[in-house]
Phi, psi and omega in degrees: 000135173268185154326329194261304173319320192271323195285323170301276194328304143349299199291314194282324165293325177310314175282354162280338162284326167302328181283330188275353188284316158297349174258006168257294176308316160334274212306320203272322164319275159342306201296313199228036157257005174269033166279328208284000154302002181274022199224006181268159206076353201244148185290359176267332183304007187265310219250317164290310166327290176316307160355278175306321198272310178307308187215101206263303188322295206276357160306302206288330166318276190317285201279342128327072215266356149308275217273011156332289167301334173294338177303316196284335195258334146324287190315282185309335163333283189290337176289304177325297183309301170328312205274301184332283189327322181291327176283313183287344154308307189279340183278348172302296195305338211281319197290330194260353166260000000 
């Protein structure tokens, strides 16, 4: 394979994996927010909101204590897809040189 071969491939796993690490980051979104209702009436509930609204991903992780484990798997998703993209980047460069 040459380089440019290697650099599509990559490049085309990488964005499959970040979609699927987003369709994932849904499902778990949809799945486990519904914990944060232990926090309704209560004066932290200003502050898991303010939370959700900046960074929604590492809230629902914290305050979600059911989708922990589900993080981990967030995680390697997304790190496959990074490193892919990234290998298809460097064999893009490697082919143009």
């Amino acid at each position: 394979m040459s380089h440019i071969d290697l650099a599509v491939l990559f490049l085309l796993l990488g964005i499959l994996f970040i979609t699927l690490t987003v369709l994932f980051q849904m499902y778990v979104a949809i799945s486990e927010s519904y914990t944060i209702d232990r926090y309704k009436n209560t004066p932290k509930m200003l502050w898991v909101a303010v939370s959700l609204f900046f960074t929604f991903s590492l809230s629902v992780y914290y305050f979600c204590p059911n989708s922990r484990k589900k993080g981990i798997v967030f995680f390697i998703l997304g790190a496959i897809g990074v490193g892919c993209y990234g290998a298809g980047m460097y064999f893009k460069h490697l082919a143009q040189a």
